[in-house]
C-alpha positions in Angstrom: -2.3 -18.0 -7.1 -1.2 -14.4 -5.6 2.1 -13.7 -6.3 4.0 -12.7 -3.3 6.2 -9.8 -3.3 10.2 -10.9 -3.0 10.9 -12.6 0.0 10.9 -16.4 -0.2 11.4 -19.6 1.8 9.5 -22.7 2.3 7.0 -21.2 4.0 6.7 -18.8 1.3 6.1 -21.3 -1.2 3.9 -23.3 0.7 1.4 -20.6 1.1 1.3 -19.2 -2.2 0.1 -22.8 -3.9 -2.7 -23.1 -1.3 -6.5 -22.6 -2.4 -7.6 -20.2 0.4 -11.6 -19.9 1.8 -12.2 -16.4 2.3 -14.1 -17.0 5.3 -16.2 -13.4 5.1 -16.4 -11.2 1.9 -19.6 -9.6 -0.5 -20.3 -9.1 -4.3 -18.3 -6.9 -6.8 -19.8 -4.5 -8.7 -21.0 -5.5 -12.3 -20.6 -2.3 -14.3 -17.2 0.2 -14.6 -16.6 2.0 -12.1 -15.6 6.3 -13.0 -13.0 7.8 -11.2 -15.3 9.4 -8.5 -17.2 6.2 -7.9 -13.5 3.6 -7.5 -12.6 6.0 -5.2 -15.6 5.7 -2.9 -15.2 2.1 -3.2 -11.9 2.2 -2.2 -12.5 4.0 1.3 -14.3 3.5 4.2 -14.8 7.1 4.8 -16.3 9.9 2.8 -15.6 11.3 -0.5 -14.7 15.3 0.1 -15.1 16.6 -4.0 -12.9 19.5 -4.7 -10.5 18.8 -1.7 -7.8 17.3 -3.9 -7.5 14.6 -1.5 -7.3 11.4 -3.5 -8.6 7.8 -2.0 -5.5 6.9 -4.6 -3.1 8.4 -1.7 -3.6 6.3 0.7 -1.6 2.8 1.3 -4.4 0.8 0.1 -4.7 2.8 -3.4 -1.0 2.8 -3.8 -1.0 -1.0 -3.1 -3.8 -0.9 -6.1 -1.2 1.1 -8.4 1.9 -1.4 -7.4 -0.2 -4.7 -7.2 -3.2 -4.7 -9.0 -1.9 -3.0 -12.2 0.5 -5.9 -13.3 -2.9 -7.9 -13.7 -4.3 -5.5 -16.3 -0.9 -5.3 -18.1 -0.1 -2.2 -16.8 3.5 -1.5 -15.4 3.8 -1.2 -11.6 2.6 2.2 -10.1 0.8 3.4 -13.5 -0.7 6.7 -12.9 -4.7 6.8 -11.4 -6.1 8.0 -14.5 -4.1 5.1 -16.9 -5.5 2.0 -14.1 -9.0 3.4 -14.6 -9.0 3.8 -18.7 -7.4 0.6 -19.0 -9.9 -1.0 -16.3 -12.6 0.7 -18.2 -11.2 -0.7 -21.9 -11.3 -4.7 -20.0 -14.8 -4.0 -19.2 -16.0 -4.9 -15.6 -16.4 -9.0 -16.2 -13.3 -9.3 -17.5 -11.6 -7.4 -14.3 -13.5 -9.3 -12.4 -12.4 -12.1 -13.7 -8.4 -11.6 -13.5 -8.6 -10.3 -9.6 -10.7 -12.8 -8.7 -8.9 -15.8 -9.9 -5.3 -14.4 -8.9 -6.6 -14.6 -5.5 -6.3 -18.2 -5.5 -9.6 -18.6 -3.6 -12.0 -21.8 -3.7 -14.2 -21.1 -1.2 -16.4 -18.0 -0.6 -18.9 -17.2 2.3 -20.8 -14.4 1.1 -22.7 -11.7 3.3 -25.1 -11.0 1.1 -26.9 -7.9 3.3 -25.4 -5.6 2.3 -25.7 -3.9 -1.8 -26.3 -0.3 -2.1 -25.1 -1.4 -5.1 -25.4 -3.6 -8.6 -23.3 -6.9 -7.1 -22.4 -10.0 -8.1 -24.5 -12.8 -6.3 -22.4 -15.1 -4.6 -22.8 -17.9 -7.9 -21.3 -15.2 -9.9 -18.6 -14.3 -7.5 -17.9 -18.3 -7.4 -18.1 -18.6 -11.4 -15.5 -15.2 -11.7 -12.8 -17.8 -9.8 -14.0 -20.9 -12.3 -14.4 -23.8 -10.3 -14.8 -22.3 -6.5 -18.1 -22.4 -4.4 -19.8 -19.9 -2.8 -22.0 -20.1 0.8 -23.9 -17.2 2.0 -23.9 -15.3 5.5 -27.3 -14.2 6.3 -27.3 -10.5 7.8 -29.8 -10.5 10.3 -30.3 -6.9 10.6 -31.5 -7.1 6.9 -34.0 -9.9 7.8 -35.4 -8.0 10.8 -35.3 -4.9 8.8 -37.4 -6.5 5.9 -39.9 -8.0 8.7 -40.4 -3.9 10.2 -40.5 -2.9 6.1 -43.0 -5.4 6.1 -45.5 -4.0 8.2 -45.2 -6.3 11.3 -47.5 -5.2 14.6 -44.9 -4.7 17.4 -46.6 -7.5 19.4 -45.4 -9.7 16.6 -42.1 -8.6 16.3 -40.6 -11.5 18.1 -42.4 -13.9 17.2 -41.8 -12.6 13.6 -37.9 -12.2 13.2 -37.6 -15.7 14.8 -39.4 -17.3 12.3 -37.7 -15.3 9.4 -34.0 -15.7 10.6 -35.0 -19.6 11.3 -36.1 -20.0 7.5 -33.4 -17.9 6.0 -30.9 -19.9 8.3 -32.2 -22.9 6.6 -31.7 -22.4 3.1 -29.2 -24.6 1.9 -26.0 -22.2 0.8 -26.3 -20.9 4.0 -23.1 -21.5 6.1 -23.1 -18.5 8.8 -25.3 -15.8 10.4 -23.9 -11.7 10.5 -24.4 -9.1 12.7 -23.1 -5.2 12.4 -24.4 -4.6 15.8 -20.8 -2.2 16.2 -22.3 0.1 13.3 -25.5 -0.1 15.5 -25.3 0.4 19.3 -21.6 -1.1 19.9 -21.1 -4.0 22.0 -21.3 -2.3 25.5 -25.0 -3.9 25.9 -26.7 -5.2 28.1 -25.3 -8.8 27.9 -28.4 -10.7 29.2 -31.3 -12.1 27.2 -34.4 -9.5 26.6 -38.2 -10.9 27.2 -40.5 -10.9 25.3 -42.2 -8.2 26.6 -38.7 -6.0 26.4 -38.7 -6.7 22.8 -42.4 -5.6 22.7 -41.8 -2.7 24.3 -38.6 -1.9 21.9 -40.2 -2.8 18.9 -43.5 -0.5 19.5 -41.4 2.5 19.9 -38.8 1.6 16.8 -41.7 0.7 14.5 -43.9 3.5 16.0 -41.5 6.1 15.5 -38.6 5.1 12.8 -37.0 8.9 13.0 -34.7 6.8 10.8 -36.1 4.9 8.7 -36.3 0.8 9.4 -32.1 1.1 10.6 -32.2 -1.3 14.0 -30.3 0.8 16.2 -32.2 0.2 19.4 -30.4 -1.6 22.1 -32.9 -4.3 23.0 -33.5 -5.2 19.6 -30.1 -5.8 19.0 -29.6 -7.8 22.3 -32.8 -9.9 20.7 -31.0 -9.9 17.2 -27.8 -11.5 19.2 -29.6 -14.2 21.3 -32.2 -15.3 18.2 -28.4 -15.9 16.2 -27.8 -18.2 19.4 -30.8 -19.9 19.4 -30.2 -20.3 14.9 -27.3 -22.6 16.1 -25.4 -21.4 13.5 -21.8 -19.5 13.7 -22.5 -16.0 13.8 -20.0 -13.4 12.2 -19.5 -10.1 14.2 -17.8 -7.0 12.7 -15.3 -5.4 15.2 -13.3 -2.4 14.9 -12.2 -0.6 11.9 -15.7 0.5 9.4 -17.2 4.1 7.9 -18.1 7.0 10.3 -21.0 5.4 11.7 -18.6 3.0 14.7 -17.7 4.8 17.8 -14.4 3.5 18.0 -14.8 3.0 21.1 -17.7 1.0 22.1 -16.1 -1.9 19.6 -13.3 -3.1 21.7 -14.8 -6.8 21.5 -13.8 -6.8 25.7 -17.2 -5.5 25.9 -18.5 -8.6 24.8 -16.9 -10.7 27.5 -19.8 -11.1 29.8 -22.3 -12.1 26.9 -19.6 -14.9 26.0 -19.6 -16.3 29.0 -23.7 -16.4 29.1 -23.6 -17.8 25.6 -20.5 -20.6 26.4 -20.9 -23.8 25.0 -23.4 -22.7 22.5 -22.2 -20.8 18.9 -18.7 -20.5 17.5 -18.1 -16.4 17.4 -16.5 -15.2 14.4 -14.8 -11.6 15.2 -14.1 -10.1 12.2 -11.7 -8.1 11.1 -11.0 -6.3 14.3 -8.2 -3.7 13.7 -7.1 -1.9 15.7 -8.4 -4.4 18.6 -6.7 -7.5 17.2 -4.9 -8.1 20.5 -8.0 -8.0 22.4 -9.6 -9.9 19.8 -6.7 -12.3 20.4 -7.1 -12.7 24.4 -10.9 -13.9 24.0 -9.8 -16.1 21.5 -7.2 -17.8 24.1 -9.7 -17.8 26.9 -13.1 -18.6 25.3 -13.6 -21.9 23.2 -16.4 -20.4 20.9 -14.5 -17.1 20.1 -12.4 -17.1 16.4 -11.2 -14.0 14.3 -9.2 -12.7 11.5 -7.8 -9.2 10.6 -9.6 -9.1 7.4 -9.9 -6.1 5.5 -7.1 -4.6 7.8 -4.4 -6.3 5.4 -5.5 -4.7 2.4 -5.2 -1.4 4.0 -2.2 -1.4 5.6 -0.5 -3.3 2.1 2.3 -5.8 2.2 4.6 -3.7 4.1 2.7 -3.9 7.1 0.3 -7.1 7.0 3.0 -8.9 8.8 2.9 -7.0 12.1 -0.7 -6.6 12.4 -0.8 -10.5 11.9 2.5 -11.0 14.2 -0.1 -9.2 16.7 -2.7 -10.7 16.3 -0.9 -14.3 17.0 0.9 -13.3 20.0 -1.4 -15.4 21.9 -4.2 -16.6 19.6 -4.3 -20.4 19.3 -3.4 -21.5 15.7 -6.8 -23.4 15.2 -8.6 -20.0 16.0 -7.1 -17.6 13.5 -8.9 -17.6 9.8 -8.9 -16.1 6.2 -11.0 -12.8 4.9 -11.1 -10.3 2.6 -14.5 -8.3 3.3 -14.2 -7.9 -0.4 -17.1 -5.5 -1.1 -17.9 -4.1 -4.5 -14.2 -3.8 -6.6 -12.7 -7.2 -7.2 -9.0 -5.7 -6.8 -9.7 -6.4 -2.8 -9.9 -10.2 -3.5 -6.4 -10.0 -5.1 -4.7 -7.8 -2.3 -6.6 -9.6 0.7 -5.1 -12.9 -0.7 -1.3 -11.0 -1.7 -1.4 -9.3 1.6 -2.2 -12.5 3.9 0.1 -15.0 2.3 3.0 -12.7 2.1 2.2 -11.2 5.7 1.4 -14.6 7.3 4.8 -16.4 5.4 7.3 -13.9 7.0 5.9 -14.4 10.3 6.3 -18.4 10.5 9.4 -18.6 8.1 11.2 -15.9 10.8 10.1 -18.3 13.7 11.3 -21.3 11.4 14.9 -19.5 10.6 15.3 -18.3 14.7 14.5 -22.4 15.6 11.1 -21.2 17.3 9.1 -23.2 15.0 9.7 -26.1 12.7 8.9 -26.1 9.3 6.2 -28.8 9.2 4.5 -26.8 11.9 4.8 -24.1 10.6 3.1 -25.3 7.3 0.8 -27.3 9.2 -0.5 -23.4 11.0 -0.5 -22.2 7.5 -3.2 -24.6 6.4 -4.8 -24.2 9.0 -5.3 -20.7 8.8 -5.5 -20.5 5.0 -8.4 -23.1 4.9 -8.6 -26.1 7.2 -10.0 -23.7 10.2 -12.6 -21.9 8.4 -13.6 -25.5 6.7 -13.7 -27.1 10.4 -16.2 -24.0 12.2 -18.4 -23.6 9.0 -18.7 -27.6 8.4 -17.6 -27.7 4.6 
């Protein structure tokens, strides 16, 4: 499992021995990464060559030097250059390999719509860990984007993306439905349901015109993308908050999604991912919608150890304890499987062994609300 930096306690303990199911994560790449191309992967922003502005200086690549180097037998904080060679001299498989069994995870669900580059599928993400499965999260803009690529007549768009969601919904590994709609148009839509003509009309001028290539970006298409994952029956994953350049900030407060939720009430469980730096507001529809759950995600990585604990302390100031779930949004180096795990367990143990030491909470509760979160939620919404 993880290891945990130095505080300890019950709590502690308990957390690091339990399997976790990364409830939302991708593929790792499957060849070695040069110095240029880690430190791409390691940022959600841009590279700026010749700037002398390092991704390595950041909190999430000095958690890489002080966390992730132990695991290739490097001493803590080795230099940028040594973690690289020595990375480079495991080969890719093996790295893979050690990051992704330290996490301690059994249970992947696997967004697999997104791979600009070589990536592990999600049976070789599972096989990296040994004996853990892997479920896949369909992206639906990928599947209506595939349907446009296609060739599909805009009177057929509808009718189309239905039918192509449906049968990728269907396949058996699949556990969950995505949608990146706050890289797209934001959530400040429209929250009713489009016609048929709407999406028609939408569809002529996105398939007529494509100034961007076959990117869904248009607003009704998007609304029609979010009801056809209602009508799929399935959870459906939304990304909120922190991303690359393309989010405006803020059109992602997930607030904007509060008259859609109540339209949608009673239908799909509504996994909001990630959602730094909106996990309070993230937190308040989870306390006042049944369907709505979330997690902080790839926050925890970035912010390291240090600070995993406060963004999870806020993110529980009023989230019920059966809403709150496990991800890394592991994408492309495995090292973000081992600090997503590290990062959770130790931020997550602080917070309930302080409310266990100040009397708020008693230990078996508060081991009961770490299962919960580490595996017993995600297990209960997803059905596995």
């Amino acid at each position: 499992m993880s290891a945990v930096p130095s505080a300890t306690g019950p709590v502690h303990e308990a957390l690091a021995e339990l399997p976790l199911v990364d409830h939302h994560c991708h593929g790792v790449v499957t060849f070695d990464p040069d110095m240029e191309r880690f430190g791409s992967l390691i940022t959600e922003g841009d590279a700026w060559p010749g700037s002398g502005i390092s991704p390595f200086d950041t909190p999430l690549g000095v958690a890489i030097r002080r966390h992730c180097a132990p695991l290739l037998n490097l001493p803590r904080h080795a230099p940028a250059g040594e973690y690289l060679a020595r990375r480079a001299e495991l080969g890719w498989r093996e790295v893979n390999r050690r990051f992704v069994t330290a996490a301690g995870t059994d249970v992947f669900c696997v967004d697999t719509g997104y791979a600009p580059d070589d990536i592990t599928t999600p049976a070789e993400l599972a096989a990296s860990a040994g004996t853990a499965a892997a479920y896949e999260v369909v992206r639906l803009e990928s599947v209506a984007e595939t349907i446009a690529a296609a060739g599909v007549e805009p009177g057929e768009y509808a009718t189309a993306f239905r039918a192509a969601a449906q049968d990728a919904a269907e396949r058996r590994d699949v556990v969950a439905v995505k949608s990146v709609t706050a890289y797209r148009t934001g959530f400040d839509l429209d929250p009713s349901r489009p016609s048929d003509a709407d999406v028609t009309a939408a569809a002529t001028r996105w398939l007529n015109t494509r100034s961007s290539g076959f990117r869904l970006e248009d607003p009704v298409l998007v609304r029609h993308l979010l009801w056809t994952a209602v009508d799929l029956g399935l959870p459906l994953q939304l990304h909120v908050g922190f991303g690359d350049s393309d989010i405006r900030m803020h059109r992602v407060d997930p607030t904007h999604l509060t008259d859609w939720l109540h339209l949608t009430s009673g239908t799909i469980p509504v996994m909001l991912l990630h959602c730094w730096p909106y996990q309070r507001q993230a937190a308040y529809l989870s306390a006042v919608f049944e369907q709505v759950y979330l997690d902080v995600g790839l926050t925890l990585h970035h912010v390291g150890p240090t600070r995993a604990r406060a963004v999870l302390e806020e993110a529980l100031e009023i989230t019920p304890f059966r809403k709150l779930l496990h991800s890394s949004d592991a994408y492309g180096v495995a090292e973000f499987y081992h600090l997503g795990a590290l990062t959770f367990r130790h931020g997550l143990a602080d917070l309930l062994q302080s409310r266990v030491d100040t009397d708020e909470l008693s230990l078996p509760d508060a081991i009961r609300i770490a299962g919960w979160t580490a595996r017993e939620n995600a297990s209960h919404v997803y059905g596995f």
